[in-house]
C-alpha positions in Angstrom: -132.2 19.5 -86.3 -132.7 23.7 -87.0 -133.9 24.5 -90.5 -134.0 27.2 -92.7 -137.1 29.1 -93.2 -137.5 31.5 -96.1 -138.5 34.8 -95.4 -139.9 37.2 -98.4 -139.2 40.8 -98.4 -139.9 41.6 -101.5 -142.8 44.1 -100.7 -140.8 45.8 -98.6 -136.9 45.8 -99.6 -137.7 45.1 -103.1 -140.1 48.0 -103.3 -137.5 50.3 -102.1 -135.6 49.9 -104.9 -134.5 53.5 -106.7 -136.6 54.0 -109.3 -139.1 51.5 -109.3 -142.4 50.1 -107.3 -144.9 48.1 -107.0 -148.8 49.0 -107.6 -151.1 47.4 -104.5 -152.7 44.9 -106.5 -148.9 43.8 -108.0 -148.1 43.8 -104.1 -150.7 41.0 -103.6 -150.1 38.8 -106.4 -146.4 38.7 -104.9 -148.2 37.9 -102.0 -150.5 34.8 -103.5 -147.6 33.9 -105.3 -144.9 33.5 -102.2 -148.1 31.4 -100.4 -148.8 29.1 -103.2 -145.1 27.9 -103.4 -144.6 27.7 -100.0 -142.7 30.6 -98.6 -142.5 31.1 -94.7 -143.3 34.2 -94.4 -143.5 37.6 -96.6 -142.5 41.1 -94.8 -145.4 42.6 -96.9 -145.2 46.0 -95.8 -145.0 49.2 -93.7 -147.7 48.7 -91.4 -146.8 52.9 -89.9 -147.0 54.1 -94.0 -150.6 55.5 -94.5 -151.0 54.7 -98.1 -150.2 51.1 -97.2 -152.9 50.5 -94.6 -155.5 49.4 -96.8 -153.5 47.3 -98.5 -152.3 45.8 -95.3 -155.7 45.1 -94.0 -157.1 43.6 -97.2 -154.1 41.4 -97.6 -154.6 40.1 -93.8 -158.3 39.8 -94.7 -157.3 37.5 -97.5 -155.3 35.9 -95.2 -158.2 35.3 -92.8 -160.5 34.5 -95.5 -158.0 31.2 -96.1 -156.6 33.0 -99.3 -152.8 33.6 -98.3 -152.2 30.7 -96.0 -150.2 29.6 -94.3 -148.3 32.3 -95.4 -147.0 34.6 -92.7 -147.5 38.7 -92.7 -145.5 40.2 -91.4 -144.5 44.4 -91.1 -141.7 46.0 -91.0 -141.1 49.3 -88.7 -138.3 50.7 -86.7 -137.5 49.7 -83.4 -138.9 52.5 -81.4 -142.4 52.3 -79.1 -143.9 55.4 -81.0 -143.6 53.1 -84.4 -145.1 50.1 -82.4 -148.1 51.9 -81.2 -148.8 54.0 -84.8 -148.3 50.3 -85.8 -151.2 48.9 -84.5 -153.5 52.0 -84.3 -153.1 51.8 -88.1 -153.6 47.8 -88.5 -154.6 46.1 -85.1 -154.5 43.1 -85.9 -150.9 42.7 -87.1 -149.6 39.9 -86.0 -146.1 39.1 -87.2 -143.3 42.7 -87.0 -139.4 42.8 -87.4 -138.3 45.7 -85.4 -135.5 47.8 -87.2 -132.2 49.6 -85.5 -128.7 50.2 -86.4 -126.0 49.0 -84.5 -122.8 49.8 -86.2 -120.6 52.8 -84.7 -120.9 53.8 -88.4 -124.4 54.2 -88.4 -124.6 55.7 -84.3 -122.1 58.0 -85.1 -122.7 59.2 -89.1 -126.5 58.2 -89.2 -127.8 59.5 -85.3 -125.2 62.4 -85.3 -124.8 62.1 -81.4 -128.4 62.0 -80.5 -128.0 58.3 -79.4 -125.4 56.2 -78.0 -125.2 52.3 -78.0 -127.3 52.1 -74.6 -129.9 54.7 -76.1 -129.9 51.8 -79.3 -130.8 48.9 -77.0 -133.1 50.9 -74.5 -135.4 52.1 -77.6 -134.9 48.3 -78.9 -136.2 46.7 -75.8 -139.2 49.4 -75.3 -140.5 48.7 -79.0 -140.1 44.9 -78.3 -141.9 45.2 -74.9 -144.8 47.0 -76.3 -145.2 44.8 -79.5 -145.6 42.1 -76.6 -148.4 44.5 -74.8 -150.2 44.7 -78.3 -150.2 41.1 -78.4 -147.5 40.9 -81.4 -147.7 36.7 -82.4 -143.5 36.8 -83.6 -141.0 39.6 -82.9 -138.0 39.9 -85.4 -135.5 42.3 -83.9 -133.5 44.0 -86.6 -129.8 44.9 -85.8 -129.2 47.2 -88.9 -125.5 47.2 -90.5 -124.4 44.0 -88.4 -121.5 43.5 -90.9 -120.3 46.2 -89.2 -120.8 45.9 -85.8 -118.9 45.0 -83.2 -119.3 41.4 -82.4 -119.4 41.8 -78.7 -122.1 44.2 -78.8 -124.2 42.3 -81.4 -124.5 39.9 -78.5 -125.2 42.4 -75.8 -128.0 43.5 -78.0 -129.2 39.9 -79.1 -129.2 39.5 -75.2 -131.0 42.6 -74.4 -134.1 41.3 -77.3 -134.2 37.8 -75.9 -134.6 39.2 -71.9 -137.4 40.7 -73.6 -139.3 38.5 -75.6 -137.8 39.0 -79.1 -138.5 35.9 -80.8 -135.3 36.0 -83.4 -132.5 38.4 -84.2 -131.6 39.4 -87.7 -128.3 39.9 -88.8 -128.4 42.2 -91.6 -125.7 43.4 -94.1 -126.6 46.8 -94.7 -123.8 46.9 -97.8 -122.9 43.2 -98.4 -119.7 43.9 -96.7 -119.7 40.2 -95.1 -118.0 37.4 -97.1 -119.0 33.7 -96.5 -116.6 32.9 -93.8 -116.9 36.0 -91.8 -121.3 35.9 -91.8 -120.8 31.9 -91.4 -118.7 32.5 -87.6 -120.5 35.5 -87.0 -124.2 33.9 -87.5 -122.7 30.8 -85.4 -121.6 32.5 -82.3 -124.8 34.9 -82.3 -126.9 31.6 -82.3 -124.8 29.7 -79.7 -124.0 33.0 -77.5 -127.7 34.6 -77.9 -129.8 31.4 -78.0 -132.6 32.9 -80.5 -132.9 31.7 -84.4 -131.0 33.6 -86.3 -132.6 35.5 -89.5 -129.6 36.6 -92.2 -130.5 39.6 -94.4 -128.1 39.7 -97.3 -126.9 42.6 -99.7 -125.3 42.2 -103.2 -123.2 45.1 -103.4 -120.1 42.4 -103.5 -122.3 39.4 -105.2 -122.3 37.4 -102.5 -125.8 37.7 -101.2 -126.8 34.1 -101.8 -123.6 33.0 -101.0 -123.5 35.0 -97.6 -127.4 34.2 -97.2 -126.7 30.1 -97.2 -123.3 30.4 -95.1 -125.2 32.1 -92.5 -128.0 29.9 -91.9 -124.8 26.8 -92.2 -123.0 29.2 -89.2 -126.6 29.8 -87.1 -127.7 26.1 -87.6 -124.4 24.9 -86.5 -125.1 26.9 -83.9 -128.1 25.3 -82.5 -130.5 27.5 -83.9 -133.1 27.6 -86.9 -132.0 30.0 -89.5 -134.5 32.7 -91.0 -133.1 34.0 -95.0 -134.2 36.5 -96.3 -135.1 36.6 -99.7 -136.4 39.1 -102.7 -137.8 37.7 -106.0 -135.4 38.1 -109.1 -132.9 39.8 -106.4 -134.8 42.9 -106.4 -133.6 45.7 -103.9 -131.3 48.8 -103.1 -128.6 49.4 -104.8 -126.9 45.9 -106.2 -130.2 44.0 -104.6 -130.7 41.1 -102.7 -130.3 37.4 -102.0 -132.4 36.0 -104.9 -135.2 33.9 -104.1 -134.6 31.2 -106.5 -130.7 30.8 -106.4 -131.2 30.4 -102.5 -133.8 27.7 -102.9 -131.3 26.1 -105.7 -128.5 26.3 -103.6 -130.1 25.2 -100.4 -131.9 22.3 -102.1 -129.0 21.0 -105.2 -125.5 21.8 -103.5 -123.3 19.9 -103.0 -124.1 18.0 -99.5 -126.1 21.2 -98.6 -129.6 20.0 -98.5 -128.8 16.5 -96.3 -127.1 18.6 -93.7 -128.9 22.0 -93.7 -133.0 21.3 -94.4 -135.5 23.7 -95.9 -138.3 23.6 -93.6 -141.7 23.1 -95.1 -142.0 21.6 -98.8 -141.1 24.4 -101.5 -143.0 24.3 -104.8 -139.7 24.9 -106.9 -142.1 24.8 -110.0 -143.7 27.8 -109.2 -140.2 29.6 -109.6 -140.8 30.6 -113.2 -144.6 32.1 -112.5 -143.1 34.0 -109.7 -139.8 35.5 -111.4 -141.6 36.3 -114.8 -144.4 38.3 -112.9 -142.1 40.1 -111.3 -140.2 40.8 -113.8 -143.3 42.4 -115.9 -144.8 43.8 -112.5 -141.2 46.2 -111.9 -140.4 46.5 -115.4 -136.9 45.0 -114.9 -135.7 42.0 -117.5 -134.5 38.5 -116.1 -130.9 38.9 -116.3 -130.0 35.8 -119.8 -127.7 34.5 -116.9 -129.9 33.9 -114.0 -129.7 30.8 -112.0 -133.0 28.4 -112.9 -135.1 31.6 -114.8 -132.9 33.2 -117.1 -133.2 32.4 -120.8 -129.9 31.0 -121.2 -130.3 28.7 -117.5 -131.2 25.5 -120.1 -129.4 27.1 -123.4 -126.8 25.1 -124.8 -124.9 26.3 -128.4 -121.3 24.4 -127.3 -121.2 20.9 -129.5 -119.3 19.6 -126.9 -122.0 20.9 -124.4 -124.9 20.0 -126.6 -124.1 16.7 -127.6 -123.6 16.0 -123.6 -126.7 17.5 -122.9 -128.8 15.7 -125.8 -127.1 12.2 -124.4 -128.6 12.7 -120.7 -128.5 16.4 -119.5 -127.2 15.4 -115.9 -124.2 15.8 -118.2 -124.5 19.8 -117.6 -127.6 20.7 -115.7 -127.3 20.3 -111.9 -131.1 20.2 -112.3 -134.1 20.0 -114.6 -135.4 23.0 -116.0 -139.4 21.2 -115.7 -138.5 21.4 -111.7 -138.8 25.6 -112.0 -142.5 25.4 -113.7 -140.0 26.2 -117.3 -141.1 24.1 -120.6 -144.1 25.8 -122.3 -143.5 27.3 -125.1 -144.4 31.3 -125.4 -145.6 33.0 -128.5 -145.9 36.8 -128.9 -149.1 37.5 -130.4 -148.4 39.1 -133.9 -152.0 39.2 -135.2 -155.3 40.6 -133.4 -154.9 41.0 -129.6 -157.7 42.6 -127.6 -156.3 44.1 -124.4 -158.3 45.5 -120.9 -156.6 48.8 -120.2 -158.0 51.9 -118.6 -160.3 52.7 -121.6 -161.4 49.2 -122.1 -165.3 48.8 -123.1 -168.0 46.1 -122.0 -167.6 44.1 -125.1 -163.6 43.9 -125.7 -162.9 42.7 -122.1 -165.5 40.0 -121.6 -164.0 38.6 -124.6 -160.6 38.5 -122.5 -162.2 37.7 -120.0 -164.5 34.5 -121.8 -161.0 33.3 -122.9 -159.2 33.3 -119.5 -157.5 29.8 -117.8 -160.4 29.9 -115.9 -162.7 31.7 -118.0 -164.9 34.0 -116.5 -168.5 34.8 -117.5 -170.8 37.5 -116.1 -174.3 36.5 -114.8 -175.4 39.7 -116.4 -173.5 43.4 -118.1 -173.9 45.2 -114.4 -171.7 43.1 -112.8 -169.8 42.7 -116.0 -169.6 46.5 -115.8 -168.6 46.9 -112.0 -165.6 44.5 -112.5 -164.8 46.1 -115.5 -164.4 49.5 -113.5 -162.3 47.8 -110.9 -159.7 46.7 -114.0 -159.7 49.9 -115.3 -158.8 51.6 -111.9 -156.3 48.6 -111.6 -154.3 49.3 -114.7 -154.5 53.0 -114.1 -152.6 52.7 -110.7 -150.3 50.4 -112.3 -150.0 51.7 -116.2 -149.2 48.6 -117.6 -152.1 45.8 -119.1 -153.1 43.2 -115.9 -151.8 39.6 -116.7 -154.3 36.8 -116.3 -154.0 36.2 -113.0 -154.6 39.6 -111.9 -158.3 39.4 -114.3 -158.9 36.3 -112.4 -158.3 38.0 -108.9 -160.4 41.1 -109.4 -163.1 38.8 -110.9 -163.2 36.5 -107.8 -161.9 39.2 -104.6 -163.8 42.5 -105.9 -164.4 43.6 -102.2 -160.5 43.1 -101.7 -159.6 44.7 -104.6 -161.9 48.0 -103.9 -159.4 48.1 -100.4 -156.5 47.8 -102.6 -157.1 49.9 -105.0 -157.9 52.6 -102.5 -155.3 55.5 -101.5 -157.1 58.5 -100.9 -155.3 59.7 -98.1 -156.0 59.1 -94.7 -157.2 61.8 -92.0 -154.9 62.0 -88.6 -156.6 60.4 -86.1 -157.2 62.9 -83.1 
């Protein structure tokens, strides 16, 4: 049978959010994170976007260094041969790219203001996907922006077009979350049995449907004959209303109703990471958990009800579809209300390797130089990012300082001649 594979775009959609961003370094935790619970593949950047290059790089050397794996990389660009070439002039050995182009007569008409028409759309598709191939791309995602709005018949045409080609999967993406479950399920279904590619569904909240719409159209492509591809954001981070969240898709894939004998997950997910993930995010962007979220949010386990709670307290199958220790939840968590001593950007030798001494895995320095030089690299880090590192990130700039020099790095870059 197809499965569903999770795809990541957090570093990518999620970053794009108004308003808000991610520093490098909070760009590879992501990263680490999405690898350690088991995540297909990330879309971890803009592989054309100079002040992402050496990010990109050191995040694929960590990738070859056996770091992030088996995580997938993979960049984003639009569908055009000038992106693909600037694509790999910048980061040759990309390996993994989704290949962006609108589709809807919304978008050819309002967005390209005549300059293309449909054939122009799928002639500048199939160019970019032919020279991705030339490069020696591993995987080809080919993007059909605003799907929700595109004509059916032409969504084919074009699925066609990237398959004759060598497009590897297609990706259905609503642009505004204009789909509802039904619609993305038939839609997904006949692009998978009409097209013969996977099927990747990229979900908008602007109606609050995006997990909904996300897990319907993997049903409709899987149905199909085809593996699904979701994409996902952590916390539900993106434009506008956001994206399919993360966590509620994996809940809802895994602990509906008949969902998870019929429609499998591919590749064991480490559901307990779930709460490590969201909370980091969460601090990284600077945006609360929502009380109500599905699995992370502080009332997911909160029962006040005494109907409810005396359920609960007799076996809490009686209203929890799952356990809260499944998400990583069940520590407790103190705020410290009495001496803290924090690294920051004007941190000195002694304060942080006593932070540092008191880590998970506590670090000591062989001697105060190299105390010193990581010391530097923390302060840089929490300058780019103007908020204290959390443990993890200490840890990582303790072990990776060569990585983290690359990431920390954004002087920008001279045209190439």
């Amino acid at each position: 049978m197809p499965k569903i594979y999770l795809i990541d775009v957090t570093n990518r959609d999620g970053v794009q959010t108004a308003k808000l961003g991610l520093s490098k370094l909070e760009k590879t935790m992501i990263n680490i994170y999405l690898n350690d619970m088991g995540v297909f593949q990330s879309e971890f950047g803009f592989p054309t976007t100079r002040h992402e290059v050496n990010y990109l790089k050191a995040n694929l050397e960590l990738a070859e260094m056996g770091v992030i794996k088996p995580l997938r990389l993979g960049g984003w660009i639009r569908a055009i041969a000038a992106d693909v070439e600037l694509a790999f002039r910048y980061i040759p050995n990309i390996n993994h790219l989704n290949l962006s182009i609108s589709t809807s007569n919304q978008m050819i008409n309002g967005k390209f203001q005549g300059r293309k028409k449909k054939h122009d759309v799928i002639k500048d598709m199939t160019e970019a996907v032919d020279k991705a191939r030339a490069y020696g791309a591993e995987s080809i995602g080919v993007n059909a922006e605003d799907a929700s709005r595109t004509e059916l018949d032409y969504l084919i045409e074009f699925g066609l077009a990237a398959k004759e080609h060598g497009a590897d999967r297609i990706r259905y993406c609503d642009t505004l979350g204009y789909d509802n479950p039904f619609t993305i399920y038939d839609n997904a279904r006949a692009l998978a049995e009409k097209i013969g590619l996977p099927v990747e569904l990229h979900c908008h909240n602007d109606l609050g449907m995006a997990v909904a719409n996300s897990i319907a159209g993997a049903m409709g492509a899987i149905d199909g004959g085809q593996d699904a591809y979701i994409n996902t954001t952590v916390n539900g981070i993106g434009e506008r209303a956001g994206n399919a969240d993360l966590i509620a898709v994996i809940l809802a894939a895994t602990k509906s109703k008949d969902l998870g004998q019929r429609y499998e997950l591919a590749g064991p997910v480490k559901l307990n990471m779930a709460f490590k993930i969201a909370k980091f995010a969460s601090y990284a962007f600077g945006v609360p958990i929502p009380r109500n979220q599905p699995g992370v949010g502080a009332n997911a386990f909160a029962h006040e009800s005494g109907i409810h709670a005396d359920g609960v307290l007799k076996d809490p199958e009686n209203y929890e579809l799952y356990n809260y220790e499944e998400l990583g939840r069940g520590d407790p968590e103190f705020v410290e209300t009495g001496r803290e001593i924090c690294t920051g950007e004007y941190s000195g030798i002694s304060g942080f390797s006593h932070v540092m001494s008191r880590l998970p895995v506590p670090i000591k320095f062989p001697d105060r130089e190299n105390a010193s030089q990581i010391l530097e690299l923390v302060r840089y880090a929490n300058v780019e990012s103007q908020k204290p590192l959390v443990e993890d990130q200490l840890i990582f700039i303790a072990k990776y300082p060569d990585i983290v020099k690359k990431l920390l790095t954004l002087t920008p870059l001279a045209e190439e001649k």
